[in-house]
C-alpha positions as CSV (number, residue, x, y, z in Angstrom):
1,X,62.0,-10.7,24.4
2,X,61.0,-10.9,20.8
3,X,57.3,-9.8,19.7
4,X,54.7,-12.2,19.5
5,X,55.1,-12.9,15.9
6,X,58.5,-14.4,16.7
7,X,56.7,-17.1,19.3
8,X,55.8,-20.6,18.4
9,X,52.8,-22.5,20.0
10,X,53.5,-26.1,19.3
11,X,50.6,-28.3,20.0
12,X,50.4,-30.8,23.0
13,X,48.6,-33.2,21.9
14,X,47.2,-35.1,18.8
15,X,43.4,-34.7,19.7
16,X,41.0,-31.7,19.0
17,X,41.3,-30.7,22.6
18,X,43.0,-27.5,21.4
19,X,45.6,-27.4,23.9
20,X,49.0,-25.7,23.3
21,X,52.5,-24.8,24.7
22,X,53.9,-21.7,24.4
23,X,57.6,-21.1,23.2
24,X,58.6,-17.5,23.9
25,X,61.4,-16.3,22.3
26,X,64.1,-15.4,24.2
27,X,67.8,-14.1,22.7
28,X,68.8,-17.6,24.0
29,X,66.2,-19.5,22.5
30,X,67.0,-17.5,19.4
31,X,70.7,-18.2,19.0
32,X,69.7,-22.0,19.8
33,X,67.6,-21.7,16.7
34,X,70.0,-20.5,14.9
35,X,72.9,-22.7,16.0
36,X,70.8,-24.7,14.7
37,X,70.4,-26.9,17.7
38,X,68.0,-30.2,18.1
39,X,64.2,-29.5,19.3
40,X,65.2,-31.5,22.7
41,X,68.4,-29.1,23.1
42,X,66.2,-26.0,22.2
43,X,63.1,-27.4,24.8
44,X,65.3,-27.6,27.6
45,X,66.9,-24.1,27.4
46,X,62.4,-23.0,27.3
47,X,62.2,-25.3,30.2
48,X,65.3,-23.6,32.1
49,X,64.2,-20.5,31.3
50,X,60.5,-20.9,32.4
51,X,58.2,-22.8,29.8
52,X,55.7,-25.1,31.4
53,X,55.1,-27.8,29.4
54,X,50.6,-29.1,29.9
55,X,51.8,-32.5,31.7
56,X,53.6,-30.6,34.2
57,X,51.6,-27.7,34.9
58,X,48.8,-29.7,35.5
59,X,48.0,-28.6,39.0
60,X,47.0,-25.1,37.5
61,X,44.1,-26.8,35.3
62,X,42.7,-28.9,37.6
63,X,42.7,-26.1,40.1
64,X,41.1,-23.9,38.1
65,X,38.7,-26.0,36.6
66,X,39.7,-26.2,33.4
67,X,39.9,-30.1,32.9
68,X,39.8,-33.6,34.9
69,X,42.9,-35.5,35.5
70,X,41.6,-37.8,33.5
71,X,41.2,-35.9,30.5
72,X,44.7,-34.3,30.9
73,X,46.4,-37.6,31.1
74,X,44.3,-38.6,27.6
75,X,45.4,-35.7,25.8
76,X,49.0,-35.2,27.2
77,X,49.9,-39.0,26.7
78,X,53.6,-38.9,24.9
C-alpha cells in the first residue's frame, strides 16, 4: 500500500456536510491510474478491493450516530 500522500479523498456530496470517500492506493489501483483507465473502471477495482462508498455504508452512520437517514439520503443523492 502506498503512503497516505498517494491517497485521494473525493468528496460525496455537493453540500458542506463535509463528508468524504477514501481511495487507498493499492498497486492495482495504481497501474489502473496509470493505464490510464476511466474513473468508473478505476472505482470498481476500489470497490472489489474494499472501498465503501457513504450510500452504501450507511448502516455504520446511523448505527453509530453520526447522521439520520434522512440527512444521508440528502447529501448522498447522485
Amino acid at each position: 500500500m502506498r503512503s497516505a500522500a498517494h491517497n485521494v479523498a473525493r468528496p460525496a456530496i455537493k453540500t458542506g456536510w463535509g463528508g468524504y470517500e477514501l481511495l487507498l492506493t493499492t498497486d492495482e489501483i495504481q497501474a489502473q491510474i496509470h493505464k490510464p483507465a476511466s474513473e468508473a473502471e478505476i472505482f470498481q477495482v476500489a470497490q472489489r478491493n474494499g472501498m465503501r462508498i457513504m450510500r452504501r455504508d450507511d448502516d455504520r452512520w446511523l448505527a453509530d450516530g453520526v447522521t439520520i437517514q434522512a440527512e444521508l439520503l440528502r447529501v448522498t443523492k447522485e
